[in-house]
Structures are given as C-alpha cells and as structure tokens.
N, C-alpha and C positions, 0 to 999 in steps of 0.2 A: 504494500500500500504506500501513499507518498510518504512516503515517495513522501524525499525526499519533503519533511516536512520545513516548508521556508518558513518561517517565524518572522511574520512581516510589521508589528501593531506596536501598539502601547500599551501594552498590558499588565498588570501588578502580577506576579508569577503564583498564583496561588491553586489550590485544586482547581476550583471554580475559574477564578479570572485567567491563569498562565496555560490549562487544559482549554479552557475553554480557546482563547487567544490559537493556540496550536495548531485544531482541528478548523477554526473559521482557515486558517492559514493553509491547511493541507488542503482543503477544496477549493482555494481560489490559485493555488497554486502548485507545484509538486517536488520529492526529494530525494538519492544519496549514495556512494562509493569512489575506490581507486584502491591500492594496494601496498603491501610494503615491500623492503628490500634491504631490509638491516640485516646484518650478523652481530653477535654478541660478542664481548672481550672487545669490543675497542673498533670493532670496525664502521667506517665512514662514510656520506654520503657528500659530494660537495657538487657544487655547479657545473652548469656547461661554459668552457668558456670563460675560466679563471682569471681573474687581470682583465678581461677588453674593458674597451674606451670606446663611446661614441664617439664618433666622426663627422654625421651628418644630421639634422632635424627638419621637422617642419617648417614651410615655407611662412606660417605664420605664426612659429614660435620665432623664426629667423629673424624676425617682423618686428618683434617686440623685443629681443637682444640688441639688435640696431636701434631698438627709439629707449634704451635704458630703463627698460620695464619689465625684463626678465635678468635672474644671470645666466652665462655663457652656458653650453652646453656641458661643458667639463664639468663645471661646478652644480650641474642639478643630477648628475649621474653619481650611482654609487663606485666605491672603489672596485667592488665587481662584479658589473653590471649581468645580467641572467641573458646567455646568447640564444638565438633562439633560431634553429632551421626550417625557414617557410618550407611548406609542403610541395610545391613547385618550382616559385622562382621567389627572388629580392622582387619587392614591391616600390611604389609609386605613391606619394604621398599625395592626399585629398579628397576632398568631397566629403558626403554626409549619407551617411546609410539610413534607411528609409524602414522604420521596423511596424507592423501592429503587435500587438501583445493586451493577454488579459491583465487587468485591475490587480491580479497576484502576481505579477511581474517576471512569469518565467523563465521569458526568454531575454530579458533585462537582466537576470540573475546566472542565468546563462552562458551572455554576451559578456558580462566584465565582473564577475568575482573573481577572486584568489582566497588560496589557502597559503596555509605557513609551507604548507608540501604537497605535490601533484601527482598525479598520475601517469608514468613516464610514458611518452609517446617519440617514435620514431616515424615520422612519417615519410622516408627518404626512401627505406626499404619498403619490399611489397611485403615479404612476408613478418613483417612485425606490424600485426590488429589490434585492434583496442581488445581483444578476445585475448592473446596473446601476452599483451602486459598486465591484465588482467590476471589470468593464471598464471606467471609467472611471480608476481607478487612486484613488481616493478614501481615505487617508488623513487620520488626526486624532488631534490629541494625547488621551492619557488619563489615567495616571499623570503624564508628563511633560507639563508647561506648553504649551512650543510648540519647535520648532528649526528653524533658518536651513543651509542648505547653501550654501558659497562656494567659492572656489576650482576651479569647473569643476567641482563634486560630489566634490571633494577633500577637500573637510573639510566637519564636521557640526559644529555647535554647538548643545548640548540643556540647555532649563531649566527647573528640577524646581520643584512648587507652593513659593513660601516660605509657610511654617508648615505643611502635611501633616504629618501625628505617624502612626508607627505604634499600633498598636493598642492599648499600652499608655502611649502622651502622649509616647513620646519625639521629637523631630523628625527627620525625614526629610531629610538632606541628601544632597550629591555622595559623602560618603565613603561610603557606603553602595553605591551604584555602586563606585566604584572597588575597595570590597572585595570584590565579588563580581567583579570584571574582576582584579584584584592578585592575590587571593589564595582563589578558587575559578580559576579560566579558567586563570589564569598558574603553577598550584600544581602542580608534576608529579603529586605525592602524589597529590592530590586528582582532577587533570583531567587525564591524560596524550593525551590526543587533543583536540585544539583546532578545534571546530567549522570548517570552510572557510568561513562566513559570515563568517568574522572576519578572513579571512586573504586580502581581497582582491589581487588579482593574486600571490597567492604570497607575499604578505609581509605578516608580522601590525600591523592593525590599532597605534597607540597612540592612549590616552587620559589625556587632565590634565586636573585640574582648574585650571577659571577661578576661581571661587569658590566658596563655602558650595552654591551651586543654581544652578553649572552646570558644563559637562563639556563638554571639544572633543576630537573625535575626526578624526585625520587618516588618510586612505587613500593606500598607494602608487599608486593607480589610481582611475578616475571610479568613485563608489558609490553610484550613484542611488539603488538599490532597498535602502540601509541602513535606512528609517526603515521600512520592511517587515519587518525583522530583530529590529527593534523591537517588534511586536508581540507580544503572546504565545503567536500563534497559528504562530511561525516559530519553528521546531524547539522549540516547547513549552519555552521555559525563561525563569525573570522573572527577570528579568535586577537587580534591587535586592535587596539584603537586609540585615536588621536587626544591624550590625556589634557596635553596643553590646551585644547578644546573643549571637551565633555566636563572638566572639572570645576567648569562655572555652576554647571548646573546639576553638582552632588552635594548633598548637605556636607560631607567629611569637609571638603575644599573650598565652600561657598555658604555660610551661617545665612545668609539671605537667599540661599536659594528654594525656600519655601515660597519666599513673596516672590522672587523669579518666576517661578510656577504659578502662585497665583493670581499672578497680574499677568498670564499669557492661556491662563483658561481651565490651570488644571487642579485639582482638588488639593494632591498630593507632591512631593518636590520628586520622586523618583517616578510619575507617569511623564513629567516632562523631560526627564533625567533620560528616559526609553525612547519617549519621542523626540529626541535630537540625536540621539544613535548609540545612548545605553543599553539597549535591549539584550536578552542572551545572545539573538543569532545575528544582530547589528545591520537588518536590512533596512536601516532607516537611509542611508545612503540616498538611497532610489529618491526620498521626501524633502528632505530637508538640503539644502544646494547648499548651506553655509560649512556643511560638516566636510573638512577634509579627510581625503582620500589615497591611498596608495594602488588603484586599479585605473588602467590604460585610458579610462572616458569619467569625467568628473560631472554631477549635476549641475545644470547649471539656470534648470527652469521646470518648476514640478505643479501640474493642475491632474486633479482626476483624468480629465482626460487626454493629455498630451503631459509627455518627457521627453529633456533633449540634452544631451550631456556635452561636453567640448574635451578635447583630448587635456591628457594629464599633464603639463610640461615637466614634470620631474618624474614621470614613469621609467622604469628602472630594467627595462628590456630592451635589447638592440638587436637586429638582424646579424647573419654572417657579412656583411658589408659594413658593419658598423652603424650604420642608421636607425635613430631611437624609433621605437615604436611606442601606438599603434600610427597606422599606415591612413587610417581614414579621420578626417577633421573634427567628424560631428556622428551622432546619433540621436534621429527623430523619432519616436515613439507615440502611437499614436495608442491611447489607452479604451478599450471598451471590453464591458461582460457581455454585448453580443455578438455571439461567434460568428452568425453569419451576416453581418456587416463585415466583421475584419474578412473574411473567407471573400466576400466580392470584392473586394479590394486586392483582394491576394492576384482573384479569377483579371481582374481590370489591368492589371501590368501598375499598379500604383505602389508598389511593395518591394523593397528590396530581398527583404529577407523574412519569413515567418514559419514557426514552426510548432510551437505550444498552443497556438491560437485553432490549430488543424490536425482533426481525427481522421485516422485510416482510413471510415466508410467517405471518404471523399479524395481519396484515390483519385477514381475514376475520371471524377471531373475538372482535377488538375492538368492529369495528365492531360485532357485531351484538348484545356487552355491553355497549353504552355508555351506553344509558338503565337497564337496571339496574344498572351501572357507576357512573351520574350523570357521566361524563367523553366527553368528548371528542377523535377519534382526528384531529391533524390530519397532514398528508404534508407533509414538508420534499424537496425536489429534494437525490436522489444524484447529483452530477456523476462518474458514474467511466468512464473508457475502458475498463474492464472489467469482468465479473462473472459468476465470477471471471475473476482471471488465470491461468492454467495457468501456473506456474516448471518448469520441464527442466533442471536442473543442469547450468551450460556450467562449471562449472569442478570436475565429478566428478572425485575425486582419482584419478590415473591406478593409482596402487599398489591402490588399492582393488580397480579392475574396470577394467583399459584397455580392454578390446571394449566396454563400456558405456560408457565417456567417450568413444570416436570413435560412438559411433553417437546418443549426445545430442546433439553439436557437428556429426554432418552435418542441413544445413539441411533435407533430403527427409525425414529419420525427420520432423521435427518439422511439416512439410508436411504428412506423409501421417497423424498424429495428428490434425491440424485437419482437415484434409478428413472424415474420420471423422466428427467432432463432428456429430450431427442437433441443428442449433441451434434452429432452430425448434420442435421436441420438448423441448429443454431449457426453451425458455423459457416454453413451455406448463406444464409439470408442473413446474417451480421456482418459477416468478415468474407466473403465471396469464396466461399470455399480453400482459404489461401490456409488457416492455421490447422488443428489438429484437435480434434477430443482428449479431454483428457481433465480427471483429476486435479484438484491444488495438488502442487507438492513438488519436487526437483524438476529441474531440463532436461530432456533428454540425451541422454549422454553422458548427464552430471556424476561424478564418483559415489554419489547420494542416492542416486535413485536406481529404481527398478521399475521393468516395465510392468507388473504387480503394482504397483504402486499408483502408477498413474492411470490404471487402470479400476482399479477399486470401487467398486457402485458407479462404475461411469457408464455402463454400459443401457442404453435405449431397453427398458423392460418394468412396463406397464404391469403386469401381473405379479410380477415380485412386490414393486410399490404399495399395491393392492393385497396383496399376500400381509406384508411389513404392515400396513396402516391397521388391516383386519385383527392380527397377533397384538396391536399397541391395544385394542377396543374399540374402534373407532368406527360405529353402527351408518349405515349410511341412511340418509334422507327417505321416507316413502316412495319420494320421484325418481330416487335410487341419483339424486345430482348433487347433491354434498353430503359428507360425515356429518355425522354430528357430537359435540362435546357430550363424555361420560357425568362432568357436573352440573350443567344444565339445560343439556339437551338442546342446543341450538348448533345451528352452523358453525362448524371449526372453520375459522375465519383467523386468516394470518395479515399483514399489511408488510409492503414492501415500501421502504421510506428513503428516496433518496434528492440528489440535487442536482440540477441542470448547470457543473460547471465543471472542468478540468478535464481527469479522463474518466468522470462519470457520465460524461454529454456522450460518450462513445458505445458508452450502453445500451442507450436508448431503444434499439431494436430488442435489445437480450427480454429486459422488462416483462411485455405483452407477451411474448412466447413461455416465459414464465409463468403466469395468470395461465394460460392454455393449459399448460402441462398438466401445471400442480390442481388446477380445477377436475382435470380429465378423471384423477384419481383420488376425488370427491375434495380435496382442501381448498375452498374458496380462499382467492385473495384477490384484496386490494391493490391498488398502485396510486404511491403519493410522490408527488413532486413538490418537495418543501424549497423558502426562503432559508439559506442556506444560516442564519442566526439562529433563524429556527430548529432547523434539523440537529445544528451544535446543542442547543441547550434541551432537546430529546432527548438526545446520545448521551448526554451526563445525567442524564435525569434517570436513564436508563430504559425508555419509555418506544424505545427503536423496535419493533419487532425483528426485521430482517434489512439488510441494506447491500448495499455491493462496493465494490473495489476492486485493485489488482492485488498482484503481489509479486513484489520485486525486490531487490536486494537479495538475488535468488541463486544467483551464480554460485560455484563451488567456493572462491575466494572470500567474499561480502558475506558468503551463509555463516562461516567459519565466524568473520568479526560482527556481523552485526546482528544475526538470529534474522529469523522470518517474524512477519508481523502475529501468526498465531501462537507463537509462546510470549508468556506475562515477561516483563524488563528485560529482555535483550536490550541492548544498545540501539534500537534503530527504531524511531518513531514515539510519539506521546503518552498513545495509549496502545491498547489489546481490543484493535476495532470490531472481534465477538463478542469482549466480556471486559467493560471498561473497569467493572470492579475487581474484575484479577489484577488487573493492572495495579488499581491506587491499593489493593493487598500488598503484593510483589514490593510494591514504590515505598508506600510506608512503614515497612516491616512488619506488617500484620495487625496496625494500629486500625485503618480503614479498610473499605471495600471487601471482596469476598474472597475466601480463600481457595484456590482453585481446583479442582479434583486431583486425585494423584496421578493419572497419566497424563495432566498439564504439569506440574510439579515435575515429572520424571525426566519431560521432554524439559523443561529447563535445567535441570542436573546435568542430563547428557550435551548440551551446549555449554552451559560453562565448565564442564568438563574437558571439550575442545580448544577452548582458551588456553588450558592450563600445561599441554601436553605439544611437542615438536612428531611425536609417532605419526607419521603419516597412515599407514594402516589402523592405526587405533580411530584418528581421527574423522578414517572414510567407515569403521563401522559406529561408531557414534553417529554420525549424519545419518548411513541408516537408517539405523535406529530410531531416531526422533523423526525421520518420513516412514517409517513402520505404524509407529503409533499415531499419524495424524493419517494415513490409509485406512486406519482401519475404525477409528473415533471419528474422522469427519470432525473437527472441529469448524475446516473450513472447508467450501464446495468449491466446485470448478467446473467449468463450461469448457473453455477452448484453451489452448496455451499462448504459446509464441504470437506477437504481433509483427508488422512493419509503421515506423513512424516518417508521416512525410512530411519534407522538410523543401521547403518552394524558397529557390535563388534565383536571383537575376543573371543571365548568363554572364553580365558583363563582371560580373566576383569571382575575382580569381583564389587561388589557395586553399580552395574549400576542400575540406578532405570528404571524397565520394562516399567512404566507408565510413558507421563508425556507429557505434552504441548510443541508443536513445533511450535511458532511465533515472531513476531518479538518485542511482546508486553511481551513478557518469554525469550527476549535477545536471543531466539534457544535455544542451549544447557545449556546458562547458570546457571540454577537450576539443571542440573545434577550433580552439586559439583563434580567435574571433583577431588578437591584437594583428594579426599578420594576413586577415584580408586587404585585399586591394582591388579597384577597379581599372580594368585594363585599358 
C-alpha cells in the first residue's frame, strides 16, 4: 500500500491528528524503497567523482554572477561536488518543464527530492536495471559524502559534503541533522510517535556529532539496513533541515514563537513550526517558497492550484563535463484533484511531463495521442503483490456490529469471498488482459514465494464459496438472492468504502465486479465512494467494513527491510490498513488498540527475525514462511498482480531512462534523475 506514504500537512503527531495526517497523505498521494551496500569492520561508501569542480553554469545564474548578485560558481559548489553520468548525452541548459500533478504532489516529490543516500543507478550499461541494483542491495551516497559502518553494524559514521550551502548560500553542516533528529524526531510536540526505523531492537537510536560534517550514530543492535533509512525513498522523510531557518519558529530557539504562531493563524507554536517545514517527512518545501532548500529546483510561487520552482544556484551536482546541474531553468506545475482535466491536457500536447496524475486503464488512449500529442507513453514495471488488495476489517470494533467482526475474522467468510472473485474476468475488463490472477503475496519469481501461494483460494469457484458460506451458517433468503444474518435474520450486507484519488481511481472497474461476484453467492454489498476526510476519520474510527489498495514494497530486497503492509509495525507505512488496531497494539506496546491473533504475531516474529540474521537460506525460508501463513489466513485478498505505469514525455526530453520501476518503494519517479533532463 502507499506506498510510499508522503507526509504532506501540518499536523500535531498524535494517534488521532499524526495517523490521521498520514492516511489523508497516503491517498492524495503515494510511497517507498532503494537498497544497501555496506560491509561491516570499516568498510566505505564515498562519491562519484571525488574532488571535481564545476566549470560551467546556467546562463542565468551566469547572469547574476556578472551583475554581483550571486557568488562565482566555485564558491557555491561543494569541495566535492556529486558527478553525475546523464543517461545519454551532456545536456543543454534551459527552458521550463511543463508538469500536471495531483494536490498530493507526487510527481513534484518525485521530480526533486533527495535523501542522505540513493539508490545506485548505472544507467551507461544495459545490463545494470533498477531490478538489478535492486537485488543487489546497491546503495550510494547522495546528499551525504560517504559512511563507514563498524562495530558489527553497530555504529554508523556519516559525512556531509564540506561546503554544500542551502539554497540561499548558507552552509550545510551536522547541526542541521541533529536539528531535525533533537528537535523534530525527539520533540513530543512536534513528533509524538517515533518512527520504529529508528528505534532498533526497541531502543532509540542516539546520534553526536563528531564535527562540523559528521554524525555517529550508535545502535542497541546490528543495523545493517540503516543506510537504506537513509534514503528518501524510506518512509519519505529528509531527514536534514535548514536550522538557521526553522528555528524562529520552535519554542526551544524562539520564547515568542507562540505569538509567531498566533498572529499567522495557528492555535499552537509547533503546527506553525510543521507548516514552514518542521514536519516529520519535511514536505513543506512544495508550500512555503521562503524555506531553503538543498534539491536541484527551489519554490518559488505556491497556490492550490499552480507550482513553479527556479533552479537551485548552489545545487551540488555536476555532469561529467563539469556543468552544474539541473539542466532545465524552471518547473510549472499545474495542480488539480481532477484527473481527467490533467489526462486532456496530457491527450492536448500541453504537458511536458506526467505520470502520477495517469492510470494504466488509459493506456490505450495515450498511446494512440501520442503523435498528435508529440509525447511519448513509456511503461515503468509495477512490482505489486496485488491489485488490488481486498482489506476485510480484522479489527471491526466489536461495539459497533459483533456478528460482523466474528464473521470478518473467520478465515472461511474471507475464503469463500476469494473463491468468488472470476479473476481472470477481472483482469480482462480492468487491466486488458495484460497482468495475471493471483493471490496477495510475493512476485513471481521472488525467493519468497510459491506458486501454492499465489495461488490459494484464487481460483474462479462458485460452489466452494457456497459450500464455505453454507458451513459459516449463513441461510439464504426465501428468493434464494441473499444470506441472511444468524443474529437477526436480515440481509448479510457488507459495504465497500473507498476514495476516488491516487491508485484507488484505478480500481474503479474492480468495485462493481465485486458487488457481482460477492452478490452471486448471496452476500449483498454496497459500494461507497467517500470524501477522502471522511473515509480517514472511518478508518480510525474503525467503522470501514472492506476497502482496497495495492501492495508494494514487495520485492525480495524492501520485503527483507520494510515488511508488507499486512503485518502490524514493520517499518513501512502508518498503519495495518486490515486492522488499524493491530497496528496502535504493535505501536504502543500493548497500551492501545487490539492485540492481534497469533498467526499475525508469528508473521511479525519471523520478519524481525530477518533483520537480525546475514543467513541467506535462513532468510528465504522465513519469507516463506510469513507468505505461508498469509496463503492460507487471507489476511489480505488479491485480484491480479503485476501492473504497467504510464508515464507520457515530450519527445523533445532527452535523458529519460526508457526502463525503470514505478513504486512507491522507487519514490515513483525519483530515480529518473529528473536533474539531468534536457531539451534537445
């Protein structure tokens, strides 16, 4: 599920407000991965391209050097600057890319984040894929210099470029880290739930500074997969921030920054603290133009419905020619939550670039506007174990409807729903026959899975489901056209709740076939299309019967660090979008929420059992294992597998890599190194 969740708002971090904040976030928008490459005892990571020096800039950074309103290019570069090999050729500086993008900023978040560390990409060779560094575990410094892991994967030592300046010349050191680790992470105010990425073996993480540009971070326990945490594409949050800035408006640095706050609208000094780009995952960037920046395009004019950023002039990337990047002047963002206004804009040739704002089922009619388009529609690989996922509420509140919460949690209702599903007619009339039936649960192929596995209650069989529902009790109607409930003898009647934005909009075929199925073999349902505040404050209320998603973060590498979204506190995502009270169980040590059955519990055993171990065989039957047990519990349902995501260019962008992974666990776009487009 989001996938990758972006964390976009002002929100007090609390059950209610920070869960709540999360989930409006993950359906306006989506989330998450990359990999490692450390060895332990000492061994290092460092840049490409140690020592270079720009040479050449912008014609209208050049612009303002000559009228003594910048300084020289020497002096806004780091001592060593991050080289970067276009995918093609050295580019052409100029012009202004032309993007649409929903209200959740996808492909805005996309287009210009960074982490402390990336996902190493060679795009020179053919045979090195984003598949390939992927499984390899390929990590590489980006933000950050390089770092050394000793002590058994105990400790991290990380070192920041000396001389990178934020976007307005100020330099870039270690406090700037530590502020966002002190005094965002550490701040109850601010961050009352302290990501589990941080809080290895159960006990939080500490970090010092060594100097000016570096930071040692020691772990109660081996933390291999830290420098993965690092990236931006893990739990979406960048992790540096501009201290000399944000510290007007934290009470620690500022005794008036309460009336700061409340003479600019806000109740409290830390919602205003968030909304200038306090937040945990710091996507305030996108809002507020005054907050400096260390990413290739700086804001520079933000309205609901239109963004337009200007290049960074102390961006800290150069080509192999030495010329700073990025390559393009400007980016115009035109902002709406109607997808098909941005989609006829895409179809009109009005667009340079869009990709999050466009589902699959529109294929078809890309392709066949794309020369009078002038753009081009290429397919990035969805890796998801499902699509959708069917969620069934295992922790429906019992006050609510207890004949409903025992009949979600026996494993045969949820059996005989899957058997129902004519997958192969879904995948036809959803996805044109392109993906594959199949189960939630591994890739195929993946070291995790079996074909057992993805094959479990998937199979088209009406009389089983009928069989299943008859053994639950479940009497059918006089007219023989729906069950009906053993408490009070009416229509078993389920409701399907979801919302018309992100990769739910993609659904939309699945739904009604749904209704079809599940009627056929007497279980009436509804289908609700909520306001998406709405649908959030259900989902915590617990009040969701049934809803959908994907699920992603699926790969064999991502599964390892960040868990799938149907076990409680993995690393990856907010909640446990079956069972949001496994989750706040998991979260708050058994203070909250509900405790979740023992083959949930078991299947988180055996995943953080994975963390803890280098055994590669041990590693692939624990994966296994924890897809054994969610084959055979259904915690979560599946339709179809594997996607394709289309992504419409203007032919005249060069650099663009043809190939490449579109998920939330690949940030979306963000391996496309947007900095080193250019137009030809």
């Amino acid at each position: 599920m989001c996938i990758l969740c972006i964390h976009a708002g002002a929100f007090r971090h609390r059950e209610g407000a920070m869960m709540e904040h999360r989930l409006v976030s993950c359906f306006v928008a989506l989330f998450v991965a990359a990999v490692f490459g450390f060895a332990s005892g000492g061994t290092e990571t460092s840049s490409s391209g140690a020592g270079a020096t720009g040479t050449q800039e912008a014609p209208m950074l050049a612009e303002m050097v000559e009228a003594g309103t910048l300084p020289p290019l020497e002096e806004r570069l780091p001592e060593d600057a991050q080289v970067v090999k276009p995918v093609d050729s050295v580019g052409t500086y100029g012009g202004t890319l032309n993007i649409v993008d929903m209200q959740g900023f996808n492909d805005i978040h996309g287009l210009v984040k960074h982490g402390l560390f990336a996902l190493a990409q060679d795009f020179g060779t053919a045979d090195h894929s984003w598949y390939d560094n992927m499984a390899a575990g390929k990590i590489v410094p980006d933000i950050a210099k390089d770092g050394v892991f000793s002590n058994g994967f105990r400790t991290f030592t990380l070192h920041l470029r000396k001389g990178m300046k934020w976007s307005d010349g100020v330099p870039v050191t270690a406090d700037d880290y530590l502020f966002w680790w002190e005094d965002i992470v550490l701040n109850e105010e601010v961050t009352a739930d302290v990501p589990s990425v941080y809080r290895p073996g159960g006990e939080l993480m500490k970090v010092s500074k060594v100097d000016d540009f570096a930071l040692e971070f020691d772990f109660a326990k081996p933390n291999r997969f830290f420098t993965y945490y690092l990236c931006v594409t893990a739990v979406q949050q960048t992790r540096i921030r501009p201290k000399h800035y944000l510290e007007q408006f934290h009470i620690k640095y500022n005794e008036n920054a309460q009336k700061l706050a409340t003479d600019n609208g806000f109740d409290n000094w830390y919602e205003y603290f968030q909304n200038r780009g306090g937040s945990l995952a710091g996507n305030e960037y996108v809002q507020n133009p005054d907050l400096p920046t260390i990413f290739p395009w700086k804001t520079v004019e933000y309205r609901p419905e239109l963004w337009i950023a200007e290049r960074n002039p102390y961006y800290w990337k150069v080509d192999t020619d030495g010329n700073q990047l990025p390559y393009f002047d400007k980016i115009v963002a035109e902002l709406s939550e109607n997808a098909e206004v941005l989609l006829a804009k895409v179809l009109a040739g009005r667009v340079d670039y869009s990709a999050a704002a466009l589902q699959f089922t529109e294929i078809p009619i890309l392709k066949d506007t794309e020369k009078n388009g002038d753009f081009t529609t290429y397919l990035w690989d969805m890796p998801m174990g499902a699509m959708p996922s069917i969620l069934i509420n295992q922790s429906f509140p019992v006050e609510i409807d207890p004949y409903l919460r025992g009949l979600f949690k026996d494993v045969r209702f949820r059996q005989a729903l899957s058997v129902a599903i004519n997958r192969d007619e879904a995948n036809k009339v959803a996805y044109f026959g392109v993906s594959y039936p199949a189960q939630a649960g591994a890739l195929p192929g993946s070291r995790f899975s079996k074909p057992a596995f993805l094959e479990s209650y998937a199979q088209y069989d009406t009389n089983l489901a009928n069989e299943l529902l008859d053994n639950i009790g479940l009497p059918w109607d006089s007219n023989r056209k729906f069950r009906l409930r053993q408490d009070n003898g009416e229509p078993l009647t389920v409701i399907i709740e979801d919302v018309d934005v992100g990769v739910i909009r993609g659904y939309s075929k699945i739904r009604p076939l749904l209704k079809e199925y599940w009627e056929a073999v007497g279980v009436r349902t509804i289908l609700k299309e909520l306001e998406v505040s709405l649908w959030v404050k259900r989902f915590f209320a617990g009040q969701v019967h049934i809803s959908m998603w994907g699920i992603d973060s699926i790969d064999d590498f991502n599964f390892q660090i960040l868990g799938p979204w149907f076990i409680p506190g993995t690393s990856y995502g907010g909640s446990t979008w079956h069972a949001h009270a496994w989750h706040q169980w998991v979260s708050s040590g058994g203070e909250q929420g509900e405790e979740p059955p023992a083959e949930v519990m078991r299947m988180r055993e055996l995943w953080l059992q994975m963390q803890d171990t280098t055994d590669e065989a041990e590693i692939t039957r624990l994966g296994k294992e924890i897809f054994r047990i969610q084959s055979e519990q259904l915690f979560v349902l599946g339709v179809v597998g594997s996607m394709k995501q289309p992504i419409a260019l203007k032919n005249n962008i060069k650099n663009f890599p043809a190939d490449g992974v579109w998920a939330n666990n690949t940030s979306l776009m963000d391996y496309g190194w947007s900095f080193q487009w250019y137009f030809e």
